[in-house]
C-alpha angles and dihedrals in degrees: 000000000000118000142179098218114159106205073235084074098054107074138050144176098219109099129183125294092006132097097167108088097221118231128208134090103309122071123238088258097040080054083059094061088043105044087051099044095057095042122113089227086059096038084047086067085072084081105035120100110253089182113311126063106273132274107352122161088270120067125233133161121282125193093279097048097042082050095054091055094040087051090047084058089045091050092053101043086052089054104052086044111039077053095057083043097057088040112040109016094045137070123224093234112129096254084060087053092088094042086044085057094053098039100060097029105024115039097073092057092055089049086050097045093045083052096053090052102042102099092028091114104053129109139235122289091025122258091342088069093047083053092048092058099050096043084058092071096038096054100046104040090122100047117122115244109173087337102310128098113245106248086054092077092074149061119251089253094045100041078049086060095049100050092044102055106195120196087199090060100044093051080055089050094046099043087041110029118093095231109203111284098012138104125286122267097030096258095349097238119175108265082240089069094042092054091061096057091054099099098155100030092191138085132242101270091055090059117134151048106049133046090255099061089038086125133344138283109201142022121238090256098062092040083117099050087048092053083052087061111037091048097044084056103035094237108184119243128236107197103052108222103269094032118096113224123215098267089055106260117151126195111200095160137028146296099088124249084013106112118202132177106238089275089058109237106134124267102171149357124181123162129165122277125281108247094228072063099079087049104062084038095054088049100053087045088060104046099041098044082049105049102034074071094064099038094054089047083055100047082048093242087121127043118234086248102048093048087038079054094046099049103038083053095049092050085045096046089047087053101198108189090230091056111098107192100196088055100045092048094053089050097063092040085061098059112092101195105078085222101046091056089054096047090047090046089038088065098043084056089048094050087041088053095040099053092039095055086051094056093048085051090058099039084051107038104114091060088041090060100040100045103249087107098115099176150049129269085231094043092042078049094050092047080082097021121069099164084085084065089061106054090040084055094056086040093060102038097039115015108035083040102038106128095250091058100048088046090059084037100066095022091062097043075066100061097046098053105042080053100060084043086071106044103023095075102035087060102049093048118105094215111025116197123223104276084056097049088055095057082045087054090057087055104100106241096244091067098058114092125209143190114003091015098046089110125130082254105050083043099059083035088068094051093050084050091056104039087045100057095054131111120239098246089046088050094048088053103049079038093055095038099047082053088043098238086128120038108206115229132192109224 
């Protein structure tokens, strides 16, 4: 779909739950960075799996620390772009003067803060525990609960959410939803931010047949909170209101890109992704394809030569002019501690891949505004560059698969479901005995929801809030003392 987008239209101050533009040093977008970083939901990533079994003696990277370097990259790409923007792409009229701003200055810091946020949602033990909650669903929709099965108690959109449990969605919920006795708006990040996390703007009937709608963006409970987005920043929809879209979402009325069944509660949105989006996702391929690498050389699962190998091939494949590859060779050759060579060689293929996904930005950024961009920056990359091939490959036979991973992988699916086991009837009976009012009572009070949202979906909602928040160290306890593994005692 054609579209008339000035990179002008794209951003904006204004941010959720709040109409008072704030004043003081910081700017709105440099607020963002801040108001995530110090935030328990971020602090909580120190002890979820990234990829290898936490802690260990040996230190990998965990899903704070991964956030942070994939939020330095971010920061740099939205640099480099947000320069040629300002400079290329912008006038100098007076009504330019504001874009040119954010453009040089801001951009960056929205990239920073996207990056930060991008794994905020996900849960402990890393996608195995996205795939035990939804199993759980899945795998009980015919339980009886009162007398009803359990998928009986919603509604088709909502049971979809439920047994597609989607990591994306739930960051957009925590960083958006009013959660009892908090502040409006969630954090209260400017919708330009949250645009740029937004990496799949549908919802999850509108899953299916192209890479934006991969998977989902938002649950049914935040579709409010999504319109607002897409249309402060005049996202361009993809299912024009009247056409079905793959995943079965149907728009009979405006506004455009919102889907509703003919009494007019919602059943699907999908729009094409933000541009500031590619972005935040290049950053987080680079870092993680990359270091997966290095962790995997420190845990011993691959051999110095083999990642030396891997990573010389991939600087050479991507071919930067500034990238002299005797020297740096010789460089790394020089360099007498093993950890120290891959870590040398991990940050020359970061700056190679940063630069390089910059330039396919630029060289791409009128389909990028106006919505007719159908990759990726690190695909579009790997089209010339197989070496990226290579190290996905590894990643996949020897990394994603090595024994340690699969062991906190189903242990963990354990966890999570038996979890949800405890707190997800209790809170969908009309009349819960007094074994059910005590697993209620472990449910911190923010998370229970009462009057218009006292629904069964709103209910189970606030359990998945709550398990999904958790650590995997917190998770594993409760785990271990409602089975009574652990028997807890005052001292």
């Amino acid at each position: 779909m054609a579209s008339n987008l000035r990179w002008e239209d794209i951003f904006s101050i204004n941010r959720v739950g709040q109409e008072k533009l704030e004043q003081g040093v910081r700017s709105g977008f440099q607020r963002d960075f801040d108001r995530l970083i110090f935030s328990s939901a971020f602090r909580r990533l120190q002890n979820k799996t990234q990829v290898f079994p936490l802690p260990g003696s040996t230190f990998v990277h965990n899903r704070l620390t991964h956030s942070l370097e994939v939020a330095s990259v971010g920061r740099s790409l939205g640099k480099i772009v947000g320069s040629h923007i300002a400079a290329e792409e912008l006038g100098l009229g007076p009504d330019e003067a504001e874009a040119q701003e954010f453009y040089r200055y801001e951009l960056s810091n929205v990239i920073a803060a996207a990056c930060l946020a991008h794994d905020i949602g996900n849960p402990a033990f890393g996608h195995s525990g996205e795939k035990a909650l939804s199993a759980f669903f899945a795998e009980n929709a015919g339980r009886q609960i009162d007398g009803r099965t359990l998928q009986s108690y919603f509604s088709p959109l909502e049971w979809s959410d439920l047994v597609n449990f989607e990591g994306n969605a739930n960051a957009f919920r925590i960083l958006t939803h009013t959660f009892k006795g908090k502040l409006p708006g969630g954090f209260g990040l400017t919708y330009t931010t949250l645009a740029a996390i937004l990496k799949y703007p549908c919802d999850s009937a509108s899953v299916g047949g192209a890479a934006h709608r991969k998977k989902y963006g938002y649950f049914q409970t935040e579709h409010e909170n999504f319109l607002e987005v897409v249309h402060e920043l005049h996202m361009i929809p993809d299912i024009p209101p009247g056409e079905a879209a793959p995943g079965g979402a149907y728009a009979p009325t405006a506004p455009a890109g919102a889907a509703a069944h003919m009494d007019g509660t919602p059943t699907g949105a999908a729009f094409f992704r933000h541009p500031f989006v590619y972005l935040t996702e290049a950053a987080d391929d680079i870092c993680y394809q990359v270091i997966d690498v290095e962790d995997a050389h420190r845990l011993g699962i691959v051999q110095l030569d083999e990642a030396r190998t891997l990573l010389l091939d991939l600087m050479h494949a991507i071919g930067r002019p500034t990238d002299n590859m005797d020297r740096v060779r010789k460089r790394v050759d020089g360099i007498g501690d093993a950890n120290e060579k891959i870590a040398y060689l991990r940050a020359r293929c970061i700056n190679s891949l940063t630069l390089q996904a910059a330039d396919v930005f630029i060289a791409n950024s009128a389909a990028i505004l106006n919505g007719t961009f159908r990759s990726t920056l690190i695909k579009t990359i790997n089209e010339t560059c197989h070496a990226l091939d290579a190290i996905e490959s590894l990643s996949v036979d020897r990394i994603y698969n090595h024994e340690s991973v699969i062991q906190i992988e189903i242990a963990g699916y354990h966890v999570m479901s038996e979890l949800l086991n405890v707190f997800v009837p209790p809170l969908l009976k009309q009349k819960p005995d007094a074994r059910d009012k005590k697993m209620i009572r472990l449910i911190p009070d923010q998370f229970l929801e009462t009057g218009d949202r006292d629904t069964p979906y709103h209910k189970v909602r606030c359990a998945l809030d709550y398990i999904s928040g958790m650590t995997d160290l917190y998770a594993t306890e409760l785990y271990r003392k409602l089975k009574g593994i652990d028997i807890p005692i005052h001292r």
